[in-house]
C-alpha beads as a LAMMPS data file, in Angstrom:
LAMMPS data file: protein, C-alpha beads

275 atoms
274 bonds

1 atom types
1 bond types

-500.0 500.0 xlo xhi
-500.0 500.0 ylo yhi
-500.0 500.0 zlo zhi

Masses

1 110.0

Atoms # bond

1 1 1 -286.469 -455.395 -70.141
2 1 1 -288.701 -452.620 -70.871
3 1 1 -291.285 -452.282 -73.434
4 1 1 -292.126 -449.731 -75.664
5 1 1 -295.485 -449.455 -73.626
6 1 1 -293.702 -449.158 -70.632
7 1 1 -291.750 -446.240 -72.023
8 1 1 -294.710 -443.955 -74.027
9 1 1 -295.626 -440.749 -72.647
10 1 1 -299.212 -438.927 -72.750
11 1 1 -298.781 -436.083 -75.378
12 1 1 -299.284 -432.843 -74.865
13 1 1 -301.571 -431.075 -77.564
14 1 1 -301.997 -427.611 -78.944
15 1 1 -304.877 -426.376 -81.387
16 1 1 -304.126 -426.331 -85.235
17 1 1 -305.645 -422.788 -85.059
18 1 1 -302.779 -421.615 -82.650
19 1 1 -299.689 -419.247 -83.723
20 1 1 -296.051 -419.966 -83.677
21 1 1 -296.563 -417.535 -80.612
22 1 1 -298.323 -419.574 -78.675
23 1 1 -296.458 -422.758 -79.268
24 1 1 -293.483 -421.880 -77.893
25 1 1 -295.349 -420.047 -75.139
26 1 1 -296.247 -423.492 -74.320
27 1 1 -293.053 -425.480 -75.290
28 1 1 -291.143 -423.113 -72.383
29 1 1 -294.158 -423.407 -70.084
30 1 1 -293.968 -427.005 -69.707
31 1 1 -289.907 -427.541 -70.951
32 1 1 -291.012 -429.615 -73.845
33 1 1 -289.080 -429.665 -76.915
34 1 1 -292.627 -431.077 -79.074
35 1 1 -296.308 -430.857 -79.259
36 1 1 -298.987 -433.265 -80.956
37 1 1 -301.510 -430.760 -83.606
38 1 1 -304.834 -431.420 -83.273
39 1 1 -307.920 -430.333 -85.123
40 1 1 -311.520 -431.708 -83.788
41 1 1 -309.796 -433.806 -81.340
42 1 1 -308.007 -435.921 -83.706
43 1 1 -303.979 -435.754 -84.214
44 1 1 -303.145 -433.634 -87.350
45 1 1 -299.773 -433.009 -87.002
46 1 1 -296.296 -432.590 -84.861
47 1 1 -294.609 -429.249 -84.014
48 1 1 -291.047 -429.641 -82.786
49 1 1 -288.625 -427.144 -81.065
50 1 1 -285.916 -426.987 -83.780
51 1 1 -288.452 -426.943 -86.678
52 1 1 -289.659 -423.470 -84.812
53 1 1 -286.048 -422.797 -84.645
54 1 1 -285.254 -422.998 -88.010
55 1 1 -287.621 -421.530 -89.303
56 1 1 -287.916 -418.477 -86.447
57 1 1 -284.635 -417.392 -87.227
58 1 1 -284.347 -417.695 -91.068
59 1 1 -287.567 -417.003 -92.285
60 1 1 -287.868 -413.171 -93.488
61 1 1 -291.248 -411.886 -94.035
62 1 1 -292.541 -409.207 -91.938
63 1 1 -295.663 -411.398 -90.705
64 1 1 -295.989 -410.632 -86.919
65 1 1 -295.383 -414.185 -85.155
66 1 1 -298.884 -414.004 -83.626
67 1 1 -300.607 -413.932 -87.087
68 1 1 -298.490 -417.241 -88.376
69 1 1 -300.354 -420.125 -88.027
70 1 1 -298.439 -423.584 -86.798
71 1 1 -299.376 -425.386 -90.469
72 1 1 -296.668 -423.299 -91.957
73 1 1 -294.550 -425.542 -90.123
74 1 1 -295.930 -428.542 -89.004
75 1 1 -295.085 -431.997 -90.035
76 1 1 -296.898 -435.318 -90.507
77 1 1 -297.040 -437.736 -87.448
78 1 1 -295.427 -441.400 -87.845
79 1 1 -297.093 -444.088 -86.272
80 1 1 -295.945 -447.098 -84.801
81 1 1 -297.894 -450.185 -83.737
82 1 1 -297.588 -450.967 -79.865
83 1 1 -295.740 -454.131 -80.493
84 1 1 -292.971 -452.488 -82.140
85 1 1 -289.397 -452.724 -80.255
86 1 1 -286.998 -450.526 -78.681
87 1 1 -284.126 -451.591 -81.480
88 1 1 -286.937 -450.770 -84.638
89 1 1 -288.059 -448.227 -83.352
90 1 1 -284.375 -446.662 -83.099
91 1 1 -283.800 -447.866 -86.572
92 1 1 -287.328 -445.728 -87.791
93 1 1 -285.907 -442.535 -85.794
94 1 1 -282.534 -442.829 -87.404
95 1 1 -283.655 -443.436 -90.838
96 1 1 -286.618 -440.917 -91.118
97 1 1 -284.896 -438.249 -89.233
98 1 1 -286.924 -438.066 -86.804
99 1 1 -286.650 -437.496 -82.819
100 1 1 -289.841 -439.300 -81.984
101 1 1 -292.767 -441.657 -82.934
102 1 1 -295.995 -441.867 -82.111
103 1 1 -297.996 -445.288 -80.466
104 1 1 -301.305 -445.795 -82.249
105 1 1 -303.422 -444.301 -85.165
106 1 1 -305.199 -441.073 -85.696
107 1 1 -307.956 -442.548 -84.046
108 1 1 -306.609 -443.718 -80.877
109 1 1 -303.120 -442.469 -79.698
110 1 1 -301.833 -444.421 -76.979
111 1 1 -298.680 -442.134 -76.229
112 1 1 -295.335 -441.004 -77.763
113 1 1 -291.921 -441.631 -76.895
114 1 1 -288.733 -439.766 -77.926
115 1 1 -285.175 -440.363 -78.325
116 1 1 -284.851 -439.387 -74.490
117 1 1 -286.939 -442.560 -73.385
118 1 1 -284.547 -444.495 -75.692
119 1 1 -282.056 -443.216 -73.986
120 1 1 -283.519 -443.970 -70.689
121 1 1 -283.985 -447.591 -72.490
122 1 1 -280.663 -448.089 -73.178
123 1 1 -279.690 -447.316 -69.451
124 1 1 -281.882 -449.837 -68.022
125 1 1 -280.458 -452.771 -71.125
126 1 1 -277.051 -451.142 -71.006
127 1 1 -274.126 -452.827 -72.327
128 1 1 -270.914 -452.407 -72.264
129 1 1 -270.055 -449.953 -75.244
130 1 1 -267.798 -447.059 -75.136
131 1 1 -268.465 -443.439 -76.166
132 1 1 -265.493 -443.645 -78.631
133 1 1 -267.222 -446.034 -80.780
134 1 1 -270.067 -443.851 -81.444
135 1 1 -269.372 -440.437 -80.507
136 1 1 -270.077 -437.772 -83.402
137 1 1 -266.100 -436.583 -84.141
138 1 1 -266.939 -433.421 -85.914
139 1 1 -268.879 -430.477 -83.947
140 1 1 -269.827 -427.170 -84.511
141 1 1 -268.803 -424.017 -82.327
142 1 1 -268.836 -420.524 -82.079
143 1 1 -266.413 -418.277 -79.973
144 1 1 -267.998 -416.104 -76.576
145 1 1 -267.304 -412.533 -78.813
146 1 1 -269.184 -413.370 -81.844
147 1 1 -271.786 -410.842 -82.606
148 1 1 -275.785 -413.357 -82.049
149 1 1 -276.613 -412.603 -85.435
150 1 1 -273.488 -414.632 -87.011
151 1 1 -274.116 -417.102 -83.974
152 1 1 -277.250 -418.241 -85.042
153 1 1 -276.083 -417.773 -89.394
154 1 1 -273.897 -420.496 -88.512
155 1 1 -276.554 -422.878 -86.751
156 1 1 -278.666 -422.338 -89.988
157 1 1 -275.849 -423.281 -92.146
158 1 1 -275.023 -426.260 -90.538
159 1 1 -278.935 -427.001 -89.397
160 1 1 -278.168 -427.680 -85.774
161 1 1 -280.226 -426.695 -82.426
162 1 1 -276.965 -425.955 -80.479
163 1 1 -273.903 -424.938 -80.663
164 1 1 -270.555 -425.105 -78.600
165 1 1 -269.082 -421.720 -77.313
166 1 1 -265.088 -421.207 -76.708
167 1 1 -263.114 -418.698 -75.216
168 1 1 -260.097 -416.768 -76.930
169 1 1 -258.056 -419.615 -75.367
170 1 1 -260.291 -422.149 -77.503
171 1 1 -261.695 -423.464 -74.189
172 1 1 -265.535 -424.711 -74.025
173 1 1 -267.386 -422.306 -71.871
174 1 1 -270.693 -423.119 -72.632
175 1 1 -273.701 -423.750 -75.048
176 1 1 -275.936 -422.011 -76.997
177 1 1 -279.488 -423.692 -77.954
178 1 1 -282.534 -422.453 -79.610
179 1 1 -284.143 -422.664 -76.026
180 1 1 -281.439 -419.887 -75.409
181 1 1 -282.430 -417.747 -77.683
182 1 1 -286.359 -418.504 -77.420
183 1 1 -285.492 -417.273 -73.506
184 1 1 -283.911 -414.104 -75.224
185 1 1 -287.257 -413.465 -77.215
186 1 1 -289.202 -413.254 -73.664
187 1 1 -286.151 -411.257 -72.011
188 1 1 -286.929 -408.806 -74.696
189 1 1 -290.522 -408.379 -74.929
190 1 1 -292.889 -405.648 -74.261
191 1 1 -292.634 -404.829 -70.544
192 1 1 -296.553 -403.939 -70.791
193 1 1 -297.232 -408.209 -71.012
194 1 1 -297.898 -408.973 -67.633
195 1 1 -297.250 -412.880 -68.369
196 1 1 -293.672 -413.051 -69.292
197 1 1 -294.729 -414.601 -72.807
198 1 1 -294.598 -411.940 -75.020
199 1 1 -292.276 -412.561 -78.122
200 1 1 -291.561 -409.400 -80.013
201 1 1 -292.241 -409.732 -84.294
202 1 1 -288.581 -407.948 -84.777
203 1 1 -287.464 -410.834 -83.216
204 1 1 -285.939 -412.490 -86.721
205 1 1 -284.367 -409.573 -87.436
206 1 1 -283.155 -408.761 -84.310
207 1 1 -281.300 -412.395 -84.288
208 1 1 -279.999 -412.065 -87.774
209 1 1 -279.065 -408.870 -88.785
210 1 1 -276.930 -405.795 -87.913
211 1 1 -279.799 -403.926 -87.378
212 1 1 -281.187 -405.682 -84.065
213 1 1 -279.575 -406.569 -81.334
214 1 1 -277.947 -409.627 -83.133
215 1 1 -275.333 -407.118 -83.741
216 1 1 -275.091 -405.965 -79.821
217 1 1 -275.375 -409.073 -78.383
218 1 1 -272.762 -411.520 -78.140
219 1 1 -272.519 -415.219 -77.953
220 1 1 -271.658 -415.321 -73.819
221 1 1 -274.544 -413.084 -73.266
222 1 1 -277.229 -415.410 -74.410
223 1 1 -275.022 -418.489 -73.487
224 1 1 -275.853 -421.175 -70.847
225 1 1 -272.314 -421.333 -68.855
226 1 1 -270.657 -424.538 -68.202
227 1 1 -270.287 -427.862 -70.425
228 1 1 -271.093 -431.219 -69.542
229 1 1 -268.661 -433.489 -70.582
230 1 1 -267.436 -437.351 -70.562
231 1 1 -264.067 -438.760 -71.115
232 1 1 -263.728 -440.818 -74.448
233 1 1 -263.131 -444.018 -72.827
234 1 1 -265.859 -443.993 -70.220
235 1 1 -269.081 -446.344 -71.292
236 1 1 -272.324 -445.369 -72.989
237 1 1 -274.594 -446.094 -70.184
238 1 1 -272.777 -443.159 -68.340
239 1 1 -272.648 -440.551 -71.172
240 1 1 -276.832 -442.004 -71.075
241 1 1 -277.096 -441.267 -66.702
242 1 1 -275.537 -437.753 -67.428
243 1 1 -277.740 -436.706 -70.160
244 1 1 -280.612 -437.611 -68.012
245 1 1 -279.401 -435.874 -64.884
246 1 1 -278.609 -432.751 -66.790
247 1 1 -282.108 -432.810 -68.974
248 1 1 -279.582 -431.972 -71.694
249 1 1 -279.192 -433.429 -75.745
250 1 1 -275.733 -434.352 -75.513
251 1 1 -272.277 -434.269 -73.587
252 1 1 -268.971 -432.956 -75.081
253 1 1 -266.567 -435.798 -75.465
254 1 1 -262.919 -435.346 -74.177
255 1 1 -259.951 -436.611 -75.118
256 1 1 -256.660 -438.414 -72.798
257 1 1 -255.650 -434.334 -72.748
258 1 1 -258.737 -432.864 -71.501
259 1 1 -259.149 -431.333 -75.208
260 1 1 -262.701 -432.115 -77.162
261 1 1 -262.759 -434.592 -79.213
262 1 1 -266.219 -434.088 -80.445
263 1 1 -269.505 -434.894 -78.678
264 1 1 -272.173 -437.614 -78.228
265 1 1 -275.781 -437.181 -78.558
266 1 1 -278.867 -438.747 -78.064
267 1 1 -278.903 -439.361 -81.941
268 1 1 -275.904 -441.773 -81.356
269 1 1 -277.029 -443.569 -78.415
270 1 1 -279.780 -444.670 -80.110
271 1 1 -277.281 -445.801 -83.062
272 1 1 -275.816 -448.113 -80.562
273 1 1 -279.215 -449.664 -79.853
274 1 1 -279.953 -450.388 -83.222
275 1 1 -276.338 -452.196 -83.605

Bonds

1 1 1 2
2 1 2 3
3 1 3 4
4 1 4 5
5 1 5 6
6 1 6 7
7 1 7 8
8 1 8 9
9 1 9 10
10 1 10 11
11 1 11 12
12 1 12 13
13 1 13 14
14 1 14 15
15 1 15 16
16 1 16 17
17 1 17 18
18 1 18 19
19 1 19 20
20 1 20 21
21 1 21 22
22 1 22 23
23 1 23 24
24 1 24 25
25 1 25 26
26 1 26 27
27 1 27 28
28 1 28 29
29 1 29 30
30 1 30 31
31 1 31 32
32 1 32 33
33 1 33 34
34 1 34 35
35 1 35 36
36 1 36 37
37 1 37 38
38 1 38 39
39 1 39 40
40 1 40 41
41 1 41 42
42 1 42 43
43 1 43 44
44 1 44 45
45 1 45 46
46 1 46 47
47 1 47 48
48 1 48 49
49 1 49 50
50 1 50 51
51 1 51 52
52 1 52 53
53 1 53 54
54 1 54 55
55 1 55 56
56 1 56 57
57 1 57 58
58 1 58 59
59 1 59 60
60 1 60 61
61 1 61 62
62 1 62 63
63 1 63 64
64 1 64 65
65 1 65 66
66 1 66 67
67 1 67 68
68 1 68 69
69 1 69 70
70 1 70 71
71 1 71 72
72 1 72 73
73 1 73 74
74 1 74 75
75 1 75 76
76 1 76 77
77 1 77 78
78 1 78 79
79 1 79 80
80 1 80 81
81 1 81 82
82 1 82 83
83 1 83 84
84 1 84 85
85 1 85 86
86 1 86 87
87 1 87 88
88 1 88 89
89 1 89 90
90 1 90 91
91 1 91 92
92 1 92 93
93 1 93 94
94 1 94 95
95 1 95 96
96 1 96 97
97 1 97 98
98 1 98 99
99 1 99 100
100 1 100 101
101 1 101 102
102 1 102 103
103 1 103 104
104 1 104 105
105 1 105 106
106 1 106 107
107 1 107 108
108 1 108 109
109 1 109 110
110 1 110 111
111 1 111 112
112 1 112 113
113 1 113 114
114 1 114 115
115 1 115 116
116 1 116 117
117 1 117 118
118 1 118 119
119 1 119 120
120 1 120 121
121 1 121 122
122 1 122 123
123 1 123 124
124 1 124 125
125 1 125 126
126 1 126 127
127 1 127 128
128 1 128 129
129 1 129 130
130 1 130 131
131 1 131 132
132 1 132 133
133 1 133 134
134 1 134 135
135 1 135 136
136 1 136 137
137 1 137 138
138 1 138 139
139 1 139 140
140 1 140 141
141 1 141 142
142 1 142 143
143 1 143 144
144 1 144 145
145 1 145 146
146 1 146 147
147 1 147 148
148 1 148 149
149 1 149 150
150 1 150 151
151 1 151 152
152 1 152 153
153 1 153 154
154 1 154 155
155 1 155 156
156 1 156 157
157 1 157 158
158 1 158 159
159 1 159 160
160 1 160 161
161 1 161 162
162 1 162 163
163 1 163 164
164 1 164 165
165 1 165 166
166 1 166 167
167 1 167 168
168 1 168 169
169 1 169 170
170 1 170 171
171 1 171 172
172 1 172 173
173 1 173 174
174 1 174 175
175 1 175 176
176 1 176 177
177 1 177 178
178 1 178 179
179 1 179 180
180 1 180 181
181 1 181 182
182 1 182 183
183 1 183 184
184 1 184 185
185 1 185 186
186 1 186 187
187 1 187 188
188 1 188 189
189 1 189 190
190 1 190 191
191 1 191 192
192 1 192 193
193 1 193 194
194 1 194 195
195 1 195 196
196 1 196 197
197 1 197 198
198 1 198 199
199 1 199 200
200 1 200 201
201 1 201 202
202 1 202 203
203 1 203 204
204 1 204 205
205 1 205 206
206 1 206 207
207 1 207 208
208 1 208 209
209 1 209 210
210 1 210 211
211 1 211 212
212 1 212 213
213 1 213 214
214 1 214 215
215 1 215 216
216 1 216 217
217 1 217 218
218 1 218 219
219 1 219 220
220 1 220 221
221 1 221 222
222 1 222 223
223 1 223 224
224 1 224 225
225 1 225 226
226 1 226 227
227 1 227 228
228 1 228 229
229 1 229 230
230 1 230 231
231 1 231 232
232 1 232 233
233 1 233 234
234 1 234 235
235 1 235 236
236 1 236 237
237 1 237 238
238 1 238 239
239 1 239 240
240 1 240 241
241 1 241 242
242 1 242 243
243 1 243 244
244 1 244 245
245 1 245 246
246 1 246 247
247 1 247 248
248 1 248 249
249 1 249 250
250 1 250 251
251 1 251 252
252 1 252 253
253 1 253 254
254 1 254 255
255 1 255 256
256 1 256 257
257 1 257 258
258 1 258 259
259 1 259 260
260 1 260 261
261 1 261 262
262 1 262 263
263 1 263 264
264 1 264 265
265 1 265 266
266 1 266 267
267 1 267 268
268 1 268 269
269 1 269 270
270 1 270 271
271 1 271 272
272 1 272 273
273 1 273 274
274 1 274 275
């Protein structure tokens, strides 16, 4: 059985002096979805994906994103003790609201681990549990025509990092994330940036008002095609191998009629560890 040593990863840092700008220049450089503050060396913080997310596309001041600094948005770091288990340290995640903890003390961090190495967890100690008995019933989507800038008004609303897109025949087609829409930002910067980074400061607007291009641009445009899904019935520990396979958050859960019947996420696997 693995341990939570066994499991911890070696953080990657950015400076507490850096700009939301360079954050997610680094988040999309090296496909992470978090990065560990730090300020003379020491851990000062934790910068996640979807708190850039949220607040990218719903905050409204006309502050260029390379003059906001990251501690408008970053949060504290929670700590665990290296003896803590698997199970608690699901239970902490799922009770704090949190999609990762941190091994150690400001002093001496020993690594991190998120709700992806629980998952990888649970497939090594899988049982055998079915995705019906945990699977999230309810699920927000969006259809392929809507304009981006009601697209990403709804994932505010509902405070989600993805959302499900249908056809005009109410068919899944794909799945919008704020890594979509981060890619977007790039697609559209200044063609004088050499790097591919550059992340223009209309950017907010663009994505949320009639004004930018959240009005041009629809929902299948900025879309990443195709679904993953899982039938109801199948067991955890495969909704777990295809998660991992696809590097993806979650897996659209079908019903006997090949119709969705809501999804399962990382968030509930790790409710099945804790039971």
């Amino acid at each position: 059985m693995l341990s939570i040593n066994e499991i911890i990863n070696k953080p990657i840092t950015i400076l507490k002096n850096s700009t939301i700008s360079e954050v997610i220049k680094k988040l999309l450089e090296f496909k992470l979805s978090r990065l560990i503050v730090v300020e003379g060396g020491k851990p000062v913080g934790i910068i996640t994906e979807k708190d850039i997310g949220l607040f990218l596309f719903s905050e409204t001041s006309k502050q260029g994103l390379d003059d906001i600094p990251i501690t408008k948005i970053m949060k504290p770091i929670l700590f665990v003790e290296e003896g803590i288990t698997p199970k608690e340290s699901a239970k902490m995640m799922i009770e704090k609201g949190v999609s990762s903890l941190t091994v150690g003390s400001e002093e001496n961090i020993k690594g991190i681990f998120t709700k992806t190495d629980l998952v990888k967890y649970y497939l090594e100690n899988s049982s055998e549990k079915k995705v019906v008995d945990y699977m999230t019933h309810a699920y927000v989507y969006t259809h392929s025509a809507a304009p981006l800038f009601k697209v990403v008004k709804k994932m505010l609303e509902n405070k989600v990092s993805r959302i499900i897109v249908k056809n005009q025949n109410e068919e899944p087609v794909g799945i919008i994330s704020f890594r979509d829409l981060f890619r977007i930002s790039i697609e559209l910067g200044s063609e004088e940036d050499y790097s591919g980074y550059t992340i223009p400061d209309q950017i907010r607007k663009g994505f949320l008002s009639k004004e930018g291009f959240g009005d041009i641009s629809l929902a299948r445009e900025v879309m990443t095609n195709g679904i993953v899904s899982i039938k109801f019935n199948e067991e955890i520990s495969s909704a777990c191998k295809l998660i991992l396979e696809n590097n993806i958050s979650g897996l659209v859960v079908l019903d006997g009629n090949g119709s969705i019947a809501g999804i399962i996420s990382k968030t509930d696997i790790i409710k099945a560890i804790v039971e």
